[in-house]
Biotite code that builds the C-alpha atoms (Angstrom):
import biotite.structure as struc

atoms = struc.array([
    struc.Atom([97.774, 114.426, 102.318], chain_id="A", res_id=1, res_name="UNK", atom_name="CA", element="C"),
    struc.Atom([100.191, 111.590, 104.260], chain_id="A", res_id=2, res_name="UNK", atom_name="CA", element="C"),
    struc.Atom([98.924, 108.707, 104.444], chain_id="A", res_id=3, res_name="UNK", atom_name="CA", element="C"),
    struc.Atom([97.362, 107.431, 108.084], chain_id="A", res_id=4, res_name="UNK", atom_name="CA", element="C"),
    struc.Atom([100.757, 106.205, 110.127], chain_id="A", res_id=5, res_name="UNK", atom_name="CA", element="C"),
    struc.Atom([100.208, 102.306, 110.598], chain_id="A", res_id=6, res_name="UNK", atom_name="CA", element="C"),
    struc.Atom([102.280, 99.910, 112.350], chain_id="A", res_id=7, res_name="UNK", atom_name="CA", element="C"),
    struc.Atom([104.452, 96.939, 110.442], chain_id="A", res_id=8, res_name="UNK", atom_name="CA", element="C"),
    struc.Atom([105.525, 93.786, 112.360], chain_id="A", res_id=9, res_name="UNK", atom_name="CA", element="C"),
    struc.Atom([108.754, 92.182, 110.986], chain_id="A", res_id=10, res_name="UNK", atom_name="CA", element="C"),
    struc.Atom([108.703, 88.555, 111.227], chain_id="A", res_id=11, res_name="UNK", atom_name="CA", element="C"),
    struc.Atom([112.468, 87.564, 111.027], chain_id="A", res_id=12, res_name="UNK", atom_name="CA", element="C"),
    struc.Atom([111.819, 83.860, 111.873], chain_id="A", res_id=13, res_name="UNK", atom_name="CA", element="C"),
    struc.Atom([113.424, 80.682, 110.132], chain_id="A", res_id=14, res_name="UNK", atom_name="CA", element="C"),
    struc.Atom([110.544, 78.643, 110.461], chain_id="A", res_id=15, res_name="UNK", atom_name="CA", element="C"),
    struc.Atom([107.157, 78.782, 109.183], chain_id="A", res_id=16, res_name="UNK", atom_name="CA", element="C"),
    struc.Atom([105.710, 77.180, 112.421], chain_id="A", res_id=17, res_name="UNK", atom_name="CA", element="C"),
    struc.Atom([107.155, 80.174, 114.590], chain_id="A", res_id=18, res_name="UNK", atom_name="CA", element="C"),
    struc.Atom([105.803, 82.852, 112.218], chain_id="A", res_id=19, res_name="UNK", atom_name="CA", element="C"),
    struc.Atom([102.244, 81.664, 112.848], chain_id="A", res_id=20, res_name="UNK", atom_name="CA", element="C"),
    struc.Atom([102.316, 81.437, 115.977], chain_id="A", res_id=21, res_name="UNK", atom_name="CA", element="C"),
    struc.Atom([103.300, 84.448, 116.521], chain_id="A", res_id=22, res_name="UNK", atom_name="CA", element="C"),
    struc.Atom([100.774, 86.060, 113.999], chain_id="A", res_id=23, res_name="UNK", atom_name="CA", element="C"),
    struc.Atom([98.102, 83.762, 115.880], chain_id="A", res_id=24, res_name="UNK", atom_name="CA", element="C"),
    struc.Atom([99.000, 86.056, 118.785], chain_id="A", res_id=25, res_name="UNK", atom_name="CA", element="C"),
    struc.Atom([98.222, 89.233, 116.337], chain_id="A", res_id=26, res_name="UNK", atom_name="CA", element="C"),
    struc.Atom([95.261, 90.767, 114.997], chain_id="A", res_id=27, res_name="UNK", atom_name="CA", element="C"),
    struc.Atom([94.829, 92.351, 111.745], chain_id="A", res_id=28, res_name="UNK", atom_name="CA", element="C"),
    struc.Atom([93.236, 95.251, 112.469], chain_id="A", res_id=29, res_name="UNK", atom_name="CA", element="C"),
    struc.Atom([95.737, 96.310, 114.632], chain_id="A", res_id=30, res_name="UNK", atom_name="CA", element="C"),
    struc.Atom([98.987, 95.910, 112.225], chain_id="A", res_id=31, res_name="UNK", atom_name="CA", element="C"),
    struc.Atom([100.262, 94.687, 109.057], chain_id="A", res_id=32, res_name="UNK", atom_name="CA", element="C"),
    struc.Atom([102.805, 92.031, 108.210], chain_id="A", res_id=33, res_name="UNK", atom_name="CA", element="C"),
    struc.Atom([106.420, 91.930, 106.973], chain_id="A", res_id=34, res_name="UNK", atom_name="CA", element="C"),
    struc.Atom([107.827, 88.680, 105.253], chain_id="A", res_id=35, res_name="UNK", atom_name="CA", element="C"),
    struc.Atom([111.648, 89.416, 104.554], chain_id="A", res_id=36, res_name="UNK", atom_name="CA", element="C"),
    struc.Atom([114.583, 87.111, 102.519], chain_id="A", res_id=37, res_name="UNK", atom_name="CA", element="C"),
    struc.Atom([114.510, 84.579, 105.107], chain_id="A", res_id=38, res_name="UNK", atom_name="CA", element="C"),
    struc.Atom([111.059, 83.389, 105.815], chain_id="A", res_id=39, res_name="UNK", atom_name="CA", element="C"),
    struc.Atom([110.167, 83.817, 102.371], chain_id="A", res_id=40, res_name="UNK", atom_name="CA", element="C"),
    struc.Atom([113.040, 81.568, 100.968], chain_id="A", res_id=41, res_name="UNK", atom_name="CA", element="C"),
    struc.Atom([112.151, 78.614, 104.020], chain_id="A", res_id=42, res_name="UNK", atom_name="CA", element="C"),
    struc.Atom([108.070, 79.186, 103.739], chain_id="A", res_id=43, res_name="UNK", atom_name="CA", element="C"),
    struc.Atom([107.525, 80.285, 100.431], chain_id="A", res_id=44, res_name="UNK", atom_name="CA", element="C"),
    struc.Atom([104.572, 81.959, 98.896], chain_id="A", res_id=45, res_name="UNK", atom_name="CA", element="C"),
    struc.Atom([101.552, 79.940, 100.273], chain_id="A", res_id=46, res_name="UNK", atom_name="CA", element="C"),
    struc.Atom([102.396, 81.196, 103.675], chain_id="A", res_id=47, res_name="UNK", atom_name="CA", element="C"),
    struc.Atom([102.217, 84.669, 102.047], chain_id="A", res_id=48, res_name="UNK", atom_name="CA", element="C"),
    struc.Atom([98.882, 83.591, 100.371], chain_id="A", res_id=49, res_name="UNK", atom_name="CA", element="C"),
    struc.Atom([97.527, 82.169, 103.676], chain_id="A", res_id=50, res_name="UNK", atom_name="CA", element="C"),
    struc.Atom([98.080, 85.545, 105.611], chain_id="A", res_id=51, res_name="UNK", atom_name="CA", element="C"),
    struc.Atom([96.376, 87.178, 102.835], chain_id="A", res_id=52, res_name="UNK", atom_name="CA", element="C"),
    struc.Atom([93.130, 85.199, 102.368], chain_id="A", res_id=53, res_name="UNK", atom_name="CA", element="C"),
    struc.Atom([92.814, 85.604, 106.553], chain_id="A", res_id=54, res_name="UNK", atom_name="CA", element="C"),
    struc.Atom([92.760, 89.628, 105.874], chain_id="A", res_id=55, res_name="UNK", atom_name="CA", element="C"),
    struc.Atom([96.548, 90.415, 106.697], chain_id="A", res_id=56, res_name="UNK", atom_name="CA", element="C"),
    struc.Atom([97.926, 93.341, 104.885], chain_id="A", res_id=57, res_name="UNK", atom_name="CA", element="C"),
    struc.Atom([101.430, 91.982, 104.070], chain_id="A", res_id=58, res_name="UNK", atom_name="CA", element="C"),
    struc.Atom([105.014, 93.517, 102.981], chain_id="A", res_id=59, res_name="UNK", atom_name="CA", element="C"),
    struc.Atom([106.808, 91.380, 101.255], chain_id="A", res_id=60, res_name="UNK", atom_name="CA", element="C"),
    struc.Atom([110.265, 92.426, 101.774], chain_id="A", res_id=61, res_name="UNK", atom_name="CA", element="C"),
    struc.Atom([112.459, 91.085, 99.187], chain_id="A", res_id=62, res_name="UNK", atom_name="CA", element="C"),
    struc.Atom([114.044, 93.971, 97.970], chain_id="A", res_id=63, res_name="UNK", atom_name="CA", element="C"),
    struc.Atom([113.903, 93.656, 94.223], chain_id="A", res_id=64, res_name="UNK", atom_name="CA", element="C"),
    struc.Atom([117.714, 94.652, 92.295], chain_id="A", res_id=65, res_name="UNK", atom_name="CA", element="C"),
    struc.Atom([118.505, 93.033, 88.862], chain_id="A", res_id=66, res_name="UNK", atom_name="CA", element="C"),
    struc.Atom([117.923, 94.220, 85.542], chain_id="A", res_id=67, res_name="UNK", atom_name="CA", element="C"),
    struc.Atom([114.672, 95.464, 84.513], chain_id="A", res_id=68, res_name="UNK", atom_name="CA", element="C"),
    struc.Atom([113.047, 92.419, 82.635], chain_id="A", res_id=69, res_name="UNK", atom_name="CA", element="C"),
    struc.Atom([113.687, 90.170, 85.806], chain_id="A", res_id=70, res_name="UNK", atom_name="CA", element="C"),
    struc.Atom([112.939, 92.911, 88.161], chain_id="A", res_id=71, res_name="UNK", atom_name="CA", element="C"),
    struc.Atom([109.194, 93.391, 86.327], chain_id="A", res_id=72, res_name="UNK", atom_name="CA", element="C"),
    struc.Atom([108.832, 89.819, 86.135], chain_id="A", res_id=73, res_name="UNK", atom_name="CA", element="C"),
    struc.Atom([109.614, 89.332, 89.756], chain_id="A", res_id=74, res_name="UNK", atom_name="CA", element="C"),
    struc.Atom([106.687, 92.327, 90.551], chain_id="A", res_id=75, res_name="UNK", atom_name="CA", element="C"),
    struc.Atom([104.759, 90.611, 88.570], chain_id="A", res_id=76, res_name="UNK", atom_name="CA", element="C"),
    struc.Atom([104.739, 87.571, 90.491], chain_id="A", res_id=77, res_name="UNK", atom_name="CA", element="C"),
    struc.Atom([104.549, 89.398, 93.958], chain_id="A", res_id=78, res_name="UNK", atom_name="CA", element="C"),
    struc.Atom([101.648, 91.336, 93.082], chain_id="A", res_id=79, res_name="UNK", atom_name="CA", element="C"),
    struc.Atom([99.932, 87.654, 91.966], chain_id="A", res_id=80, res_name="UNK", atom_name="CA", element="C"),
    struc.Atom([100.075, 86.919, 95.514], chain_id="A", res_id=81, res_name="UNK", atom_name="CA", element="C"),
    struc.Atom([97.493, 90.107, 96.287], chain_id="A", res_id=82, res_name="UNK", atom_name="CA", element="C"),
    struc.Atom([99.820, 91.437, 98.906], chain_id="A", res_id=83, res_name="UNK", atom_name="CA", element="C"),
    struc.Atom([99.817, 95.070, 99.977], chain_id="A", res_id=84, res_name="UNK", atom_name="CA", element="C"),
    struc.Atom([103.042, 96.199, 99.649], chain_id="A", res_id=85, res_name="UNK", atom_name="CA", element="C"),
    struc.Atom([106.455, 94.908, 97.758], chain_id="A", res_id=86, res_name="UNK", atom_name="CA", element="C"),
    struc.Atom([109.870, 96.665, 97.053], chain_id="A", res_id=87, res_name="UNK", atom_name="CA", element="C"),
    struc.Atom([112.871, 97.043, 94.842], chain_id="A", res_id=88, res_name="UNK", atom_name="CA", element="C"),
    struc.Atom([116.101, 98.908, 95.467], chain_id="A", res_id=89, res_name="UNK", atom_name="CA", element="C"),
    struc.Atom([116.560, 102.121, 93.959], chain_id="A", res_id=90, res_name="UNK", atom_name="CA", element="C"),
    struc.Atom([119.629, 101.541, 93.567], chain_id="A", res_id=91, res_name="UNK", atom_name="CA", element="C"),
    struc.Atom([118.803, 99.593, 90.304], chain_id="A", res_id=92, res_name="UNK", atom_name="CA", element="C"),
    struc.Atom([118.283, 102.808, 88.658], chain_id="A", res_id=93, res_name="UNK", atom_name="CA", element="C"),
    struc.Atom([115.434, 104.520, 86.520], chain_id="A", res_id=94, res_name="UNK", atom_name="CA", element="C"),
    struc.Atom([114.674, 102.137, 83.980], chain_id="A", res_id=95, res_name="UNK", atom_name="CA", element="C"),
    struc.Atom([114.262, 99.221, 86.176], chain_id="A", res_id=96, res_name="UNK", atom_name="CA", element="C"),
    struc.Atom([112.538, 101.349, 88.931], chain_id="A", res_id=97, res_name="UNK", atom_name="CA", element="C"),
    struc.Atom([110.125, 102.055, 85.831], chain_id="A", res_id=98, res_name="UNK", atom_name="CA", element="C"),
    struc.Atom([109.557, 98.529, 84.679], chain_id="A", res_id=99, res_name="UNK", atom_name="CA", element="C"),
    struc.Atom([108.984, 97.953, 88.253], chain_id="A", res_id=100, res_name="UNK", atom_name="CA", element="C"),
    struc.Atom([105.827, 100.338, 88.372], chain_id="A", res_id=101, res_name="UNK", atom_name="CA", element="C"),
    struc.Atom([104.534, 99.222, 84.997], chain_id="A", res_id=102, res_name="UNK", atom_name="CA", element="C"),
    struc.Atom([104.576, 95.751, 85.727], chain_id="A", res_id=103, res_name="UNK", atom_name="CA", element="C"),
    struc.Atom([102.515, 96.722, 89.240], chain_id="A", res_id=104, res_name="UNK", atom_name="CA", element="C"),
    struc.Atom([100.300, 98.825, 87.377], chain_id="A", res_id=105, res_name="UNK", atom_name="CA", element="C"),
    struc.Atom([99.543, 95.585, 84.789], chain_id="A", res_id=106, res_name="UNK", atom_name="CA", element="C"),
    struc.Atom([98.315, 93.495, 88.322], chain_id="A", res_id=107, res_name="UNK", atom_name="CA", element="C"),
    struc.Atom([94.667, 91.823, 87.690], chain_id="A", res_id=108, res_name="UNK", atom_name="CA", element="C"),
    struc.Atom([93.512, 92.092, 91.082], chain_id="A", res_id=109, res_name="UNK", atom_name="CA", element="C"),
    struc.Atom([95.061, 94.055, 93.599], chain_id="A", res_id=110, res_name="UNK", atom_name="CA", element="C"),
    struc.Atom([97.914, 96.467, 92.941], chain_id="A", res_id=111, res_name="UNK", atom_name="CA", element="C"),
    struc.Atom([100.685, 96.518, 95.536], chain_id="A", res_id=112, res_name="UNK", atom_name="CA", element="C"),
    struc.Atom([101.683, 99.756, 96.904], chain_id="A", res_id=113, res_name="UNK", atom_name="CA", element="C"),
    struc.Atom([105.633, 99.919, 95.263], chain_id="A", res_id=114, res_name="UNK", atom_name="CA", element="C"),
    struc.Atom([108.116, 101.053, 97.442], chain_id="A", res_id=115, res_name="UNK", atom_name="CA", element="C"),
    struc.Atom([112.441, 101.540, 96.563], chain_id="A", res_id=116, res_name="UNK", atom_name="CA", element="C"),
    struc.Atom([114.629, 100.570, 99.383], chain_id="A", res_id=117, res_name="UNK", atom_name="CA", element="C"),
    struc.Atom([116.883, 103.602, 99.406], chain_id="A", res_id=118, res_name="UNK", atom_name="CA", element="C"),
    struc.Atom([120.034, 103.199, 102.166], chain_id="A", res_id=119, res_name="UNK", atom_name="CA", element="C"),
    struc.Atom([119.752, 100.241, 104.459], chain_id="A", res_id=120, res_name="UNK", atom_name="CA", element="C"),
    struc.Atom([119.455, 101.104, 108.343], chain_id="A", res_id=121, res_name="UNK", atom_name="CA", element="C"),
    struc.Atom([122.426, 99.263, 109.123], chain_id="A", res_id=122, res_name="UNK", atom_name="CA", element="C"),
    struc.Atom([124.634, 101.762, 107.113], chain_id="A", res_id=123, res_name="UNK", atom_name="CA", element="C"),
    struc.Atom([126.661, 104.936, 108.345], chain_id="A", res_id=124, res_name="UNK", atom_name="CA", element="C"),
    struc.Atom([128.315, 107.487, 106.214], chain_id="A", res_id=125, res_name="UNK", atom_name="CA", element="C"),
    struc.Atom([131.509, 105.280, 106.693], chain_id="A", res_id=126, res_name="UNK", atom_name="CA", element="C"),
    struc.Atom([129.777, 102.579, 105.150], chain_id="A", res_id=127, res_name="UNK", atom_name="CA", element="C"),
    struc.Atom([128.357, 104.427, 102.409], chain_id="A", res_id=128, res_name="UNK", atom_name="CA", element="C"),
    struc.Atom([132.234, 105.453, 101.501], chain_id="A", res_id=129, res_name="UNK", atom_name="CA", element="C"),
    struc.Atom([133.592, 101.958, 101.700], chain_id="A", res_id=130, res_name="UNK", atom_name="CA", element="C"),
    struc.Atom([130.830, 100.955, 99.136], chain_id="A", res_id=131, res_name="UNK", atom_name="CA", element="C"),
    struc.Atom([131.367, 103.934, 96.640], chain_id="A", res_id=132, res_name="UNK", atom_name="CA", element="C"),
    struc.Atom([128.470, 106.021, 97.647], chain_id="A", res_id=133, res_name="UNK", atom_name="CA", element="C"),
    struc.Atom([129.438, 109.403, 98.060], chain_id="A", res_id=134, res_name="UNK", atom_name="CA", element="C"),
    struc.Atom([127.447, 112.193, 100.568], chain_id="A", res_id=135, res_name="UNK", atom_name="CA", element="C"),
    struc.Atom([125.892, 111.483, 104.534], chain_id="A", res_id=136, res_name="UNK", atom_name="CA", element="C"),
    struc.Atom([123.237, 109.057, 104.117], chain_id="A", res_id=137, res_name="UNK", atom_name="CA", element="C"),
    struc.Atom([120.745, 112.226, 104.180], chain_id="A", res_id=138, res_name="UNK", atom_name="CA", element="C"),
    struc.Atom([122.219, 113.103, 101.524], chain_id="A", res_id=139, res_name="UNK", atom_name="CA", element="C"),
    struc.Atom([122.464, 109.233, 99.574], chain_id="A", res_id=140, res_name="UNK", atom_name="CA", element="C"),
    struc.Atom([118.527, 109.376, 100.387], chain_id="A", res_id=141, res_name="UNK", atom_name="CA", element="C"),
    struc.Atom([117.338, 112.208, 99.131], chain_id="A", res_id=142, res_name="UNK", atom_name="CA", element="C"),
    struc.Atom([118.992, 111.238, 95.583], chain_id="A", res_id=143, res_name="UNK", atom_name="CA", element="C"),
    struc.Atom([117.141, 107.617, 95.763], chain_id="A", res_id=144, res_name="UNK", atom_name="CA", element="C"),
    struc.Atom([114.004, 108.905, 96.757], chain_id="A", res_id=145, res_name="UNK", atom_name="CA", element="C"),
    struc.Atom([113.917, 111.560, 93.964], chain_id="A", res_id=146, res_name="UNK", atom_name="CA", element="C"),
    struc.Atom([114.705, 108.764, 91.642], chain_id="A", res_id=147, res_name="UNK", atom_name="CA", element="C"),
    struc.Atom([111.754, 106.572, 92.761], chain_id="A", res_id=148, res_name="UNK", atom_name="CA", element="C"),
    struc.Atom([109.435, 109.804, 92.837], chain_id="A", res_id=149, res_name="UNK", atom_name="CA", element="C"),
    struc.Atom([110.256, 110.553, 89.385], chain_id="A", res_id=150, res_name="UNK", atom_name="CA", element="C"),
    struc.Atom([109.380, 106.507, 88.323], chain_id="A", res_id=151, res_name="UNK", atom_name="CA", element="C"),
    struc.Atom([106.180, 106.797, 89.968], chain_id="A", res_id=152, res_name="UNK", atom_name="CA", element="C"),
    struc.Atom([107.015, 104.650, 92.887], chain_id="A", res_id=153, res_name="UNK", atom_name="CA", element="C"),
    struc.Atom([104.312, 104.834, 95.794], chain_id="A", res_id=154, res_name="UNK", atom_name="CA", element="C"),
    struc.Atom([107.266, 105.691, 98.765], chain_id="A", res_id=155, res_name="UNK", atom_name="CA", element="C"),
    struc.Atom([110.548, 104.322, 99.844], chain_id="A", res_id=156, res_name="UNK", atom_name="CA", element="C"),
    struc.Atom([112.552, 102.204, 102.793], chain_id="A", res_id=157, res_name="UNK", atom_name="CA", element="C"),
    struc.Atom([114.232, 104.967, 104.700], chain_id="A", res_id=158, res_name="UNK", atom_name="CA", element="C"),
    struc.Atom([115.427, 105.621, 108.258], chain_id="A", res_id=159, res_name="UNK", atom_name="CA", element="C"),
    struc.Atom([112.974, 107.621, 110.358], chain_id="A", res_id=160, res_name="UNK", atom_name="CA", element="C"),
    struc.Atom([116.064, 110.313, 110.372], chain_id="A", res_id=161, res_name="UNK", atom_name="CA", element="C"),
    struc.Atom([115.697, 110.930, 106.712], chain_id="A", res_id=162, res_name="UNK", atom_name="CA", element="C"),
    struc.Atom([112.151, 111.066, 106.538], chain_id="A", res_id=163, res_name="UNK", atom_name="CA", element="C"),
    struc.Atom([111.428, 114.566, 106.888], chain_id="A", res_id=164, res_name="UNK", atom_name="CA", element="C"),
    struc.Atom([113.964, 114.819, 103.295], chain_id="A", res_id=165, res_name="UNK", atom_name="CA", element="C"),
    struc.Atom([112.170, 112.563, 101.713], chain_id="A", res_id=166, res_name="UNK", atom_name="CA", element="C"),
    struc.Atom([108.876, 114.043, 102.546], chain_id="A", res_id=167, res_name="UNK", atom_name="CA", element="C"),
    struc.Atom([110.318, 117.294, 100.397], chain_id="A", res_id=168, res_name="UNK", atom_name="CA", element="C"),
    struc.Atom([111.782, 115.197, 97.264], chain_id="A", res_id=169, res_name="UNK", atom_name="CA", element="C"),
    struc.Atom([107.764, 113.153, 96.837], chain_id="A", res_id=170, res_name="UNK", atom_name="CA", element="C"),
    struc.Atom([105.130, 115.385, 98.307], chain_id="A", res_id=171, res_name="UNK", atom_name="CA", element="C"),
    struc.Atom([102.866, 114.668, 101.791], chain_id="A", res_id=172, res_name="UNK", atom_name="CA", element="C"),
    struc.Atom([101.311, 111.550, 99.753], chain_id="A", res_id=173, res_name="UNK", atom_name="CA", element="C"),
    struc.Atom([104.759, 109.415, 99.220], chain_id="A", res_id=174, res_name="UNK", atom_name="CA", element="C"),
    struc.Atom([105.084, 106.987, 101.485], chain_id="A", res_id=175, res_name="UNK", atom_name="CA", element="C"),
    struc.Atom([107.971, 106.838, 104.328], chain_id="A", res_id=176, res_name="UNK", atom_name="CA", element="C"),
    struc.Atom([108.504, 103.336, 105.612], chain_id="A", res_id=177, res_name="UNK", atom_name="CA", element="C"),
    struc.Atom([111.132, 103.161, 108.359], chain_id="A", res_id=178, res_name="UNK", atom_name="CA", element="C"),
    struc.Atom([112.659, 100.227, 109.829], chain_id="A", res_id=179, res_name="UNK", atom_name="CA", element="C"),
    struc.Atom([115.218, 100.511, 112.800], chain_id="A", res_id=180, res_name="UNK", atom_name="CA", element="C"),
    struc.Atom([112.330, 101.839, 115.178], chain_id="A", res_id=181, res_name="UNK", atom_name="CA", element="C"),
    struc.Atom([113.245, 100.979, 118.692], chain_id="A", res_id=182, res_name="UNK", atom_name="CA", element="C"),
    struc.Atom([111.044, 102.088, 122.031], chain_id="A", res_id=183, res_name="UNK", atom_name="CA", element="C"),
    struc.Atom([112.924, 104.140, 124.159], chain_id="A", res_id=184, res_name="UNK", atom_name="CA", element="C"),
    struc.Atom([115.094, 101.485, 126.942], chain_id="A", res_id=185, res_name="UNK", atom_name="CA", element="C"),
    struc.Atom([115.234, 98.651, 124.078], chain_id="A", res_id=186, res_name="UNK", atom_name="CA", element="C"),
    struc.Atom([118.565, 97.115, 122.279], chain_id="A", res_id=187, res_name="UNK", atom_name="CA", element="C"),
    struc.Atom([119.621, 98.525, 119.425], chain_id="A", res_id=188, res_name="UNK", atom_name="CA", element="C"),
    struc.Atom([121.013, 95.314, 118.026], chain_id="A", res_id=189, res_name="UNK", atom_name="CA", element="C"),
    struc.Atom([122.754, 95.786, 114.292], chain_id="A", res_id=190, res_name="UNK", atom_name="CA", element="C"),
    struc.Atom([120.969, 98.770, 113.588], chain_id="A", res_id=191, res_name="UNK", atom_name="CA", element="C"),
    struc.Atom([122.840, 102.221, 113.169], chain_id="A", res_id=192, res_name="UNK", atom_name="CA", element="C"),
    struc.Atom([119.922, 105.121, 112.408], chain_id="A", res_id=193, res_name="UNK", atom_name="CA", element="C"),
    struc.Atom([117.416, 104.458, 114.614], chain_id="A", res_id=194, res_name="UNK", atom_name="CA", element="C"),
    struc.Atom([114.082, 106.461, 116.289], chain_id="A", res_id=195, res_name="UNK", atom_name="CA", element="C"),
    struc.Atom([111.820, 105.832, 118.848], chain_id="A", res_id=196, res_name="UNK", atom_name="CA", element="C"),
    struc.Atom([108.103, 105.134, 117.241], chain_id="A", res_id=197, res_name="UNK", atom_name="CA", element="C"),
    struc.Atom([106.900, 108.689, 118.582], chain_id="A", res_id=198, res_name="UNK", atom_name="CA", element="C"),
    struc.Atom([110.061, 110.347, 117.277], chain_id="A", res_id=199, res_name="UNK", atom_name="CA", element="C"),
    struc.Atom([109.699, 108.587, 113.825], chain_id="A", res_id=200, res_name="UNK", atom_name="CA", element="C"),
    struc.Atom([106.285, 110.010, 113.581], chain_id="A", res_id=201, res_name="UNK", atom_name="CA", element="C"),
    struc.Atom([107.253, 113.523, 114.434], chain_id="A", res_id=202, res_name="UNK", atom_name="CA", element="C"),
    struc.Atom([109.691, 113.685, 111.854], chain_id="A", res_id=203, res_name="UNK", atom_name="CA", element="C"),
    struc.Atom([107.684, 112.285, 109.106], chain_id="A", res_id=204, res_name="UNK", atom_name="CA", element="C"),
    struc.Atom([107.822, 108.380, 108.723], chain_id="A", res_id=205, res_name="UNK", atom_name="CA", element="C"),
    struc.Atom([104.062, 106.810, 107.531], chain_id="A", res_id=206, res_name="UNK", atom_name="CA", element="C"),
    struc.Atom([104.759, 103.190, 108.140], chain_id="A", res_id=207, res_name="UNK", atom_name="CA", element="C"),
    struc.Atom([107.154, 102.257, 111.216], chain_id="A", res_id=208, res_name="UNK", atom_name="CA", element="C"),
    struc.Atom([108.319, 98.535, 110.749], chain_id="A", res_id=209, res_name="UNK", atom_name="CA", element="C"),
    struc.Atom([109.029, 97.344, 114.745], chain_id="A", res_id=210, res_name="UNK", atom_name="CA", element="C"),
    struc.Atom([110.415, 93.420, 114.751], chain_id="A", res_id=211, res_name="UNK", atom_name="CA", element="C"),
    struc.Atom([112.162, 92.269, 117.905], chain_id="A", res_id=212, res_name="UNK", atom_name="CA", element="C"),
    struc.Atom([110.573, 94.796, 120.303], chain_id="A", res_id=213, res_name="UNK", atom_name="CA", element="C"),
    struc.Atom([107.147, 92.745, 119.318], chain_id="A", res_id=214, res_name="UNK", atom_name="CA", element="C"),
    struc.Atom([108.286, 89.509, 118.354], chain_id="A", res_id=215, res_name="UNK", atom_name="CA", element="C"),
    struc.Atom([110.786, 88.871, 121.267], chain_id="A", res_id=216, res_name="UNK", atom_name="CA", element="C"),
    struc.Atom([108.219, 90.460, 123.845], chain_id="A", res_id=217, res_name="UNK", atom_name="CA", element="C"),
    struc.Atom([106.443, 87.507, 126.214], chain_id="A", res_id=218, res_name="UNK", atom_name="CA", element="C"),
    struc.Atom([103.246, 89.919, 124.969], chain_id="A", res_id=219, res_name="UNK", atom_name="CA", element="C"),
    struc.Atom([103.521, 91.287, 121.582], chain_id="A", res_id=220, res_name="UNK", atom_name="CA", element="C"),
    struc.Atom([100.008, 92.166, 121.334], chain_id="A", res_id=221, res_name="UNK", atom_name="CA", element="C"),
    struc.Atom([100.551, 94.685, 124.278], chain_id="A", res_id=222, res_name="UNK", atom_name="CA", element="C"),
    struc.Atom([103.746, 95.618, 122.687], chain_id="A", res_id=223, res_name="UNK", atom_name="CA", element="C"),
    struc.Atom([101.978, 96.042, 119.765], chain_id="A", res_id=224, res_name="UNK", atom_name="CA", element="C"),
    struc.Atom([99.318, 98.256, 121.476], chain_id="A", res_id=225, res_name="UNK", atom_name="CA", element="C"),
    struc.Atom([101.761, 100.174, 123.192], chain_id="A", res_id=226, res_name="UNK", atom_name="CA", element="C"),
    struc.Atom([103.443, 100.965, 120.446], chain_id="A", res_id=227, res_name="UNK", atom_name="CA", element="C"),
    struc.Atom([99.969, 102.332, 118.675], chain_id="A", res_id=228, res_name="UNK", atom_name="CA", element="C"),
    struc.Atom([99.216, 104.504, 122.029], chain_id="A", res_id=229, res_name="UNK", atom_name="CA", element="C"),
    struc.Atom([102.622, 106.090, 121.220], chain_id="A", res_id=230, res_name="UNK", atom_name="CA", element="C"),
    struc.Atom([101.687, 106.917, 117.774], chain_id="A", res_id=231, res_name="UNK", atom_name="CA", element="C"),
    struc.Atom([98.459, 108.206, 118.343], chain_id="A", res_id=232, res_name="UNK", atom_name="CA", element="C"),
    struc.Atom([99.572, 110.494, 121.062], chain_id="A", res_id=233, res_name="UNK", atom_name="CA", element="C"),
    struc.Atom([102.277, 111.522, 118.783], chain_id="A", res_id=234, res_name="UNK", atom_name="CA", element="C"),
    struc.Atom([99.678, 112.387, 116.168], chain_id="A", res_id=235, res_name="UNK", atom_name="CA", element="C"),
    struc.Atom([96.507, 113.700, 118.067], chain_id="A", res_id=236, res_name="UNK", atom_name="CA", element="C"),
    struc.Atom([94.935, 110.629, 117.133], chain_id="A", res_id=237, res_name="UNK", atom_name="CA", element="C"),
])
């Protein structure tokens, strides 16, 4: 069974007093949280920690890639913060995808879903060949999601255009978290493979993450609401 399709806001800010002011202008039950590199590196982990203990669901978005010791020990940490979701890149390969479950699996309190970043949004098939990868990125996914499937991995980071792929290599239940969703008339900024929410949904995606379309709107709570009514008519919701 898929998992209900929720709605992730992306807060790219470089300041911890802009990221909570725009959460301030969020409420939980209506969407979930994304800290990325930047944020997290300027904030830190009690910002993290202080979304948590107010009843966000966070994603903390650092995109885990080193050899398997650090990459466990780095899970481990994340999952100490009680957050809902962290990732790795599945690029790193099966045995550090695997430590990466067991050291989620080993969290005291709450275990994060685990998720594999498989090919960034921002890449084409041209940049996939300047980088050594060989296939379409449809192709690139498919390979990294079967490799997180078979480590036990809870879903991947894939474009909404890949979803309905990596639906086939994990099964109904494995999650399909898409950034790069756009509503229809917005910029498309740096990103390459990109969906409308509604189109996202109808092609598979579980978790659409949506960052300047809500965070640069002068009402992201009605962004963030209209973004919802497009998923629910999407799913019969």
């Amino acid at each position: 069974m898929s998992p209900s399709p929720s709605l992730i806001v992306a807060l790219d800010f470089d300041n911890a007093t802009a990221a909570r002011d725009m959460v301030n202008r969020l409420a939980p039950g209506r969407c979930r949280l994304k800290v990325g590199k930047e944020l997290f590196v300027r904030a830190g982990p009690s910002l993290v920690r202080e979304w948590v203990d107010d009843g966000w669901d966070v994603f903390l978005d650092l995109k885990f890639h080193d050899i398997p010791n650090t990459v466990a020990a780095a899970c481990r940490a994340a999952a100490d913060l009680d957050v809902w979701m962290i990732n790795v890149h599945a690029l790193g390969g099966p045995a550090m995808l695997a430590a990466a479950r067991e050291a989620v699996d080993e969290a005291p309190r709450r275990q994060p879903l685990l998720t594999a970043v498989t090919v960034l949004t921002s890449h084409d098939e041209a940049t996939l060949q300047a980088i050594g990868l060989q296939g379409t990125p449809v192709e690139a996914v498919s390979r990294l999601a079967a490799l997180a499937a078979s480590a036990g991995l809870d879903g991947v980071v894939c474009s909404a255009q890949e979803a309905s792929a990596v639906r086939e290599q994990g099964g109904p239940s494995f999650r399909r978290v898409t950034p790069g969703v756009r509503p229809a008339g917005m910029a498309v900024d740096d990103q390459r493979r990109i969906q409308t929410p509604a189109s996202a949904i109808a092609a598979g995606a579980t978790d659409l993450v949506v960052g300047r379309p809500i965070t640069r709107s002068a009402d992201p709570a009605g962004a963030v609401e209209m973004i919802l009514d497009e998923m629910q008519v999407t799913t019969g919701g």
